[in-house]
C-alpha positions in Angstrom: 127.5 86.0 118.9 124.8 88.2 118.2 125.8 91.5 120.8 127.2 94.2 118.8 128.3 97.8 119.7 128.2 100.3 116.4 129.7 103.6 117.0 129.6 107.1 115.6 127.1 106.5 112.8 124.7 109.3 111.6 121.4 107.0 112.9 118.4 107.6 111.1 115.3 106.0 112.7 112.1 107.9 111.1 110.0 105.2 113.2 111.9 107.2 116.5 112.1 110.5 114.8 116.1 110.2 115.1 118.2 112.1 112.9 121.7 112.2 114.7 125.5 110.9 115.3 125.1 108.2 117.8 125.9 104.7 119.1 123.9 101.6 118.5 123.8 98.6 120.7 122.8 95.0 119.7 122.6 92.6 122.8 121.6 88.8 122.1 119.6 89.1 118.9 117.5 92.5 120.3 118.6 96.4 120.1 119.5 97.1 123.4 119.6 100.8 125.4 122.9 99.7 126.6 126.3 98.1 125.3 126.5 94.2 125.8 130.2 93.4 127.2 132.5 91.5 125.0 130.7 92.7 122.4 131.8 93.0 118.5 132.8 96.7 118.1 131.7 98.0 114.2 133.3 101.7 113.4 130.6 103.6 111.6 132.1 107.0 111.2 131.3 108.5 107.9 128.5 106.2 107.5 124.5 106.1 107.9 122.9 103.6 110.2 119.3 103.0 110.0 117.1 99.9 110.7 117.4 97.2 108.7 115.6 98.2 105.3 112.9 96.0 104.2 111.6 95.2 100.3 107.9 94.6 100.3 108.1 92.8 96.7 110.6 90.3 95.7 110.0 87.3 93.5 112.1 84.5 95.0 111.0 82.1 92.1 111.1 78.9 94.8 109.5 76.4 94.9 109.4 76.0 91.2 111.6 77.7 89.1 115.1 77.6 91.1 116.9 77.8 87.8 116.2 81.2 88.2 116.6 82.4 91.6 116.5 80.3 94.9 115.5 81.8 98.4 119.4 81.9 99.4 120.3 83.1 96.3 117.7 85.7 96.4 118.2 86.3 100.3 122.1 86.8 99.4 120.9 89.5 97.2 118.6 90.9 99.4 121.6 91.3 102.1 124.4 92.9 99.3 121.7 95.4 98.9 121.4 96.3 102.1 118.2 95.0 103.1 117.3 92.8 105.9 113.5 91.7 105.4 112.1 90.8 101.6 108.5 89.7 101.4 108.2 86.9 98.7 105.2 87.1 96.1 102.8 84.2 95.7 103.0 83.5 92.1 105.6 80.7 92.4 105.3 77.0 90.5 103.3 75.8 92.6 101.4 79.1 93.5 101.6 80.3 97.3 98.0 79.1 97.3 97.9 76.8 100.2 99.2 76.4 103.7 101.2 73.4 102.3 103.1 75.8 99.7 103.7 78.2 102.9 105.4 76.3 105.5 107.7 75.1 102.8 108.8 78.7 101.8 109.2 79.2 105.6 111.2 76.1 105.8 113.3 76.8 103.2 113.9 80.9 104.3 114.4 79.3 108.2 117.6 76.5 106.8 119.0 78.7 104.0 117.8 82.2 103.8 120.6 85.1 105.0 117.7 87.6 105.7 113.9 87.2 107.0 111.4 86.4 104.2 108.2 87.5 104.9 105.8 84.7 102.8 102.2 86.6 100.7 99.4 83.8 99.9 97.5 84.1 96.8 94.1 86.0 96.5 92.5 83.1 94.0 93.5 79.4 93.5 96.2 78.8 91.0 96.7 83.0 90.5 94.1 82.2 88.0 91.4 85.1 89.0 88.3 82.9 89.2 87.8 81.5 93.0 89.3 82.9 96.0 91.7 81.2 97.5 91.6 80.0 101.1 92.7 83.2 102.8 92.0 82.1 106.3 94.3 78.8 106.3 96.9 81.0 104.5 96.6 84.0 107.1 97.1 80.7 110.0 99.8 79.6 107.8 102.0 82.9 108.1 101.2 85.3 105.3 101.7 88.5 105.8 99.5 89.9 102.8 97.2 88.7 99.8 98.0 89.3 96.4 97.9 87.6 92.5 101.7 89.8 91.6 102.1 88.6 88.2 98.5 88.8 87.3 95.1 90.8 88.0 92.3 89.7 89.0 89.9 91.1 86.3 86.4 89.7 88.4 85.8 93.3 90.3 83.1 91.1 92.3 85.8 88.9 93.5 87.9 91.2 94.7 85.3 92.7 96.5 84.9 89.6 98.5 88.6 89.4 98.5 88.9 92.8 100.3 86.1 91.5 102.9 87.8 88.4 104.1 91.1 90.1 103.9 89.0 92.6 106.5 88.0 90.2 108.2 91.5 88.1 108.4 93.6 91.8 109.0 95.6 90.8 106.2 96.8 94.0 103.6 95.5 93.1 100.0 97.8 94.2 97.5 97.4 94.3 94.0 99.0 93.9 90.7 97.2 96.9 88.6 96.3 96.0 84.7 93.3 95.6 83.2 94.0 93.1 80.8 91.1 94.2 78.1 92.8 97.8 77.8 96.5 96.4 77.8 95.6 93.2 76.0 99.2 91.4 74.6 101.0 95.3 75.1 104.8 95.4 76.0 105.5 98.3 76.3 104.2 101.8 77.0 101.8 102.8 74.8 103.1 106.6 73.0 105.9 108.1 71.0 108.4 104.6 71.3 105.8 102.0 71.0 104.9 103.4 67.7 108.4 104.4 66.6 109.6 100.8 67.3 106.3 99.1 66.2 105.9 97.6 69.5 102.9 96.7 71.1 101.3 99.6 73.7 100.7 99.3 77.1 98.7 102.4 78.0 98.7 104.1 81.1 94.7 103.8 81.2 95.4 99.9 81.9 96.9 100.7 85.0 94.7 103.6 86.2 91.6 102.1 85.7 92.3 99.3 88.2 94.1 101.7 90.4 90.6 103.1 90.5 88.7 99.8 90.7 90.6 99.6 93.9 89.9 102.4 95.3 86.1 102.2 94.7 86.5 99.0 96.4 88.8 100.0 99.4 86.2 102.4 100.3 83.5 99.8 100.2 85.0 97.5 102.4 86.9 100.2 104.6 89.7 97.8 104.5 93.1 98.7 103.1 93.7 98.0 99.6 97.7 98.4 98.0 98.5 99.6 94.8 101.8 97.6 93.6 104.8 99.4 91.1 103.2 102.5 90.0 104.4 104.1 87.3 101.7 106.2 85.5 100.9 110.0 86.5 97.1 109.2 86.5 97.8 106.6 88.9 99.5 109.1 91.7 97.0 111.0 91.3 94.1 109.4 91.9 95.9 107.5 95.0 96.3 111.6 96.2 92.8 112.2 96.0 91.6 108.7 97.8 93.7 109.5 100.9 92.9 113.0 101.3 89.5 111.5 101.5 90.8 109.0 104.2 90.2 106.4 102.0 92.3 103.2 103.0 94.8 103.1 99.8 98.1 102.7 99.3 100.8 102.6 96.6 104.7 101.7 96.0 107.3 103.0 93.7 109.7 101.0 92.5 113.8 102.8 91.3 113.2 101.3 87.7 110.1 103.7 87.1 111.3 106.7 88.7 115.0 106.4 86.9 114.0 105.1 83.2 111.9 106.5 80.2 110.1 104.5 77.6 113.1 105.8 75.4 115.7 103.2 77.2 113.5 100.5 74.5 114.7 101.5 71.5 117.6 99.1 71.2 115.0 96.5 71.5 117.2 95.1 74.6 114.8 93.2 76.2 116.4 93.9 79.8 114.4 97.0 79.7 111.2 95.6 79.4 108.9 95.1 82.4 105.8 95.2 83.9 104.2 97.8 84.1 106.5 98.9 81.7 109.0 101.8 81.4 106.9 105.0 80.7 107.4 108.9 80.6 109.4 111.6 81.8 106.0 113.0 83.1 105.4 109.8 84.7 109.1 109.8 86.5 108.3 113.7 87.9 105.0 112.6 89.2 106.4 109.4 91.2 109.0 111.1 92.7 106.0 114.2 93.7 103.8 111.3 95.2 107.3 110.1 97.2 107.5 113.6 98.4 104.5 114.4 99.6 103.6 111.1 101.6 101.2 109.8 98.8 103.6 106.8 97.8 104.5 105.8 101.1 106.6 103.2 99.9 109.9 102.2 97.7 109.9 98.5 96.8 112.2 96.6 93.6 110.2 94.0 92.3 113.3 91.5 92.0 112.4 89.5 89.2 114.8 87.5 88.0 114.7 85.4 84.6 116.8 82.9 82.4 119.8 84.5 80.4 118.1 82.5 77.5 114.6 83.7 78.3 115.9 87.1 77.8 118.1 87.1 75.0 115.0 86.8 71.9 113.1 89.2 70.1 111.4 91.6 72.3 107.8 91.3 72.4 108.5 87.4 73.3 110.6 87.8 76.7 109.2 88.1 79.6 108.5 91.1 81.7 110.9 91.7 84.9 114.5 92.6 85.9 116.8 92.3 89.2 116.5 95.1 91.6 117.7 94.2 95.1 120.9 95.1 94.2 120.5 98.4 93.1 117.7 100.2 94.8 119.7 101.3 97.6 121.8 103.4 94.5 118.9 104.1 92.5 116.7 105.8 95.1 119.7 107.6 96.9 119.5 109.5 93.7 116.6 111.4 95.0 118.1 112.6 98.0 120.9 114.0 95.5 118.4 115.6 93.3 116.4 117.3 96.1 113.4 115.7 95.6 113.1 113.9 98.9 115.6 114.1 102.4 117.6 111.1 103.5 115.2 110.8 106.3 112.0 110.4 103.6 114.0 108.0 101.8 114.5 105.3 104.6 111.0 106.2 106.0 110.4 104.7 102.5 112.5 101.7 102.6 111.7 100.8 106.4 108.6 102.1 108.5 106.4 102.2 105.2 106.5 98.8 104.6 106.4 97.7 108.0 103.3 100.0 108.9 101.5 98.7 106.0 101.9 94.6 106.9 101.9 95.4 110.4 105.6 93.7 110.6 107.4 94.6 114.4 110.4 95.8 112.0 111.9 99.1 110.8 112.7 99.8 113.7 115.8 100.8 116.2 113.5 101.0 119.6 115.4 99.0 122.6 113.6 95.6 122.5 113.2 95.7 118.7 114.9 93.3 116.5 118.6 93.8 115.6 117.8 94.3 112.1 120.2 97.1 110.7 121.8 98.5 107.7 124.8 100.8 107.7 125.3 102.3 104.6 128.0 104.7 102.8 125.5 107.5 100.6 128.8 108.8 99.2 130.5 105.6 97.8 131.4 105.5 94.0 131.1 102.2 92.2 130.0 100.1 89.2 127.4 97.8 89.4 128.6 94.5 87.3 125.8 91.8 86.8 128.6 88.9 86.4 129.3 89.7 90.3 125.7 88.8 91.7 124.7 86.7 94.2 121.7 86.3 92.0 121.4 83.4 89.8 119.9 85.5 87.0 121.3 88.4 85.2 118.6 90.2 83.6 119.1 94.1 84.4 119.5 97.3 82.7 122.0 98.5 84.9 124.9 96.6 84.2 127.8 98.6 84.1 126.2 101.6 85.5 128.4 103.8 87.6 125.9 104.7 90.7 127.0 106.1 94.3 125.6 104.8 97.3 126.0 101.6 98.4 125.3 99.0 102.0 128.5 98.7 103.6 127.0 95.7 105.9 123.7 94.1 107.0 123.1 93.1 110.4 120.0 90.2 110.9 118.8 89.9 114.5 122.7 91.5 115.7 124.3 88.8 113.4 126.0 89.7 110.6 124.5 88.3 107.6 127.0 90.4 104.9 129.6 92.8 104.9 131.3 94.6 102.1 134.6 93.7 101.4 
């Protein structure tokens, strides 16, 4: 059931260097060097074929808050967008502080999920920022990563230590950048708008000055730090000048901050508000500069999914997030249509970036590898309608937005989990 024979696709396989019109083979689970008989035959003409794309930051919301998003609803998602791997954020209800909290998620992903989901543990008990959490049991448990998403640790001598035992456990520590003195009850970004709309400011400076924080602290325990959603100029910047010093720092865009301006607020529609919030134009063109030039090395959505009725109050009372595994694939082929990065750079982006970073054995098309692959159409037209996701949320901006790109099917160890109609 899982031996598969996909022909005449463009494959792109930056992990392989392999830019070309070739066949693809899928024999019991595992790509293979040759075709499997009786195998299911896919006709990919036209279309792109890469390894199986993978989002390093997706909220799943269970266990806790399943009104909102299970992990197969959220999996579902994950496969209409193309994407084969999602790695799940801690800051669930109960946190993803324990090993307990763990092997349920795992459970859960292994009976229901359509894709893999790749489970983070918490850096302090209770994502509450004031006593590490138990990194090594978590690390036994399955994570892939550390990290407080949602919230920042403001105790810069805690992360320290945080960044030592991750060292020691070889687990990536990623990190939610805001210094919460600086941003302080902000909701959106601080400038022009903000004022305009008497909103609340978020400034840039309450991103960049943990982005720094982090560096400082990467390069004091030579272990590698990651900078989550970007989305301030000062941020890429000082992320550039860290790793031309070799210093062990990393960052990830999400499509969001690199396709909207703070301007998309001034209808007080609270779909556009997020965290960090929507910023510049200067902001976008700096993003998509660190995309090209290697110093974002990765493009993640940061699925976030909330109650309708959560969403639908004043403003500066919702909370911060929107859905994105639906529309990523759309939003960042717009890049490769603009110029400002090759179709190569792009699933670099989407597949060996992530997988390098949490050491995953994914985002890949080697023989032996996983059968984890996407085939996608870069040239098909369509209309993205909320009321027609898999998610159970539908808080997005892009409802109703004509985009063009879209995954045609998703393929999960040679299985396959979703197939356009």
């Amino acid at each position: 059931m899982n031996n598969l024979t996909i022909r005449n696709g463009r494959v792109i396989d930056p992990a392989n260097n392999v830019d070309a019109v070739r066949d693809v083979y899928a024999r019991d689970g595992k790509i293979a060097a040759e075709p499997a008989p009786n195998a299911t035959v896919v006709d990919a003409t036209g279309l792109v074929v890469t390894p199986g794309l993978i989002d390093l930051h997706v909220h799943l919301r269970e266990p806790g808050r399943t009104d909102k998003e299970t992990i197969e609803t959220g999996t579902m998602c994950a496969a209409q967008g193309g994407f084969t791997s999602v790695v799940a954020m801690p800051n669930t209800s109960p946190p993803a502080d324990n090993a307990g909290t763990i092997a349920l998620i795992k459970q859960r992903a292994a009976a229901v999920g359509h894709v893999n989901v790749f489970p983070t543990g918490a850096i302090t008990k209770n994502i509450e920022g004031a006593e590490l959490a138990p990194i090594g049991s978590l690390k036994r448990a399955g994570v892939v990563a550390i990290t407080d998403d949602g919230h920042c640790c403001q105790n810069n001598e805690l992360m320290r230590r945080a960044a030592e035992y991750a060292k020691m456990f070889e687990l990536p520590l990623l990190d939610h950048c805001q210094d919460y003195n600086l941003v302080s009850d902000g909701v959106m970004h601080e400038g022009y708008w903000s004022h305009l709309l008497g909103l609340k400011g978020w400034p840039s400076a309450g991103e960049e000055v943990i982005v720094a924080r982090n560096i400082v602290l990467a390069e004091m325990a030579d272990w590698h730090v990651h900078c989550q959603h970007l989305s301030a100029a000062g941020s890429v910047r000082l992320v550039r000048e860290a790793k031309r010093r070799g210093v062990k720092i990393s960052a990830e865009a999400c499509p969001h901050h690199f396709t909207l301006t703070d301007e998309t607020c001034k209808d007080y529609d609270a779909n556009f508000k997020m965290n960090p919030p929507l910023r510049t134009q200067r902001d976008i063109e700096a993003i998509t500069e660190g995309l090209a030039d290697g110093t974002i090395e990765i493009i993640a959505s940061d699925h976030a999914p909330h109650c309708a009725f959560e969403k639908e109050v004043e403003f500066d009372k919702a909370p911060f997030g929107i859905l994105g595994l639906e529309t990523e694939l759309a939003l960042s082929l717009a890049l490769v249509r603009k110029k400002l990065l090759t179709l190569p750079q792009l699933i670099a982006c989407l597949t060996t970036g992530p997988a390098r970073l949490l050491r995953l054995p994914k985002g890949t098309l080697s023989a032996g590898a996983d059968a984890d692959i996407t085939l996608m159409d870069p040239g098909r037209e369509w209309v993205y309608d909320v009321n027609q996701t898999a998610s159970k949320s539908r808080n997005t901006p892009f409802h109703n937005w004509k985009l063009k790109g879209k995954a045609v099917m998703t393929v999960v160890a040679g299985r396959i989990a979703w197939k356009d109609k």
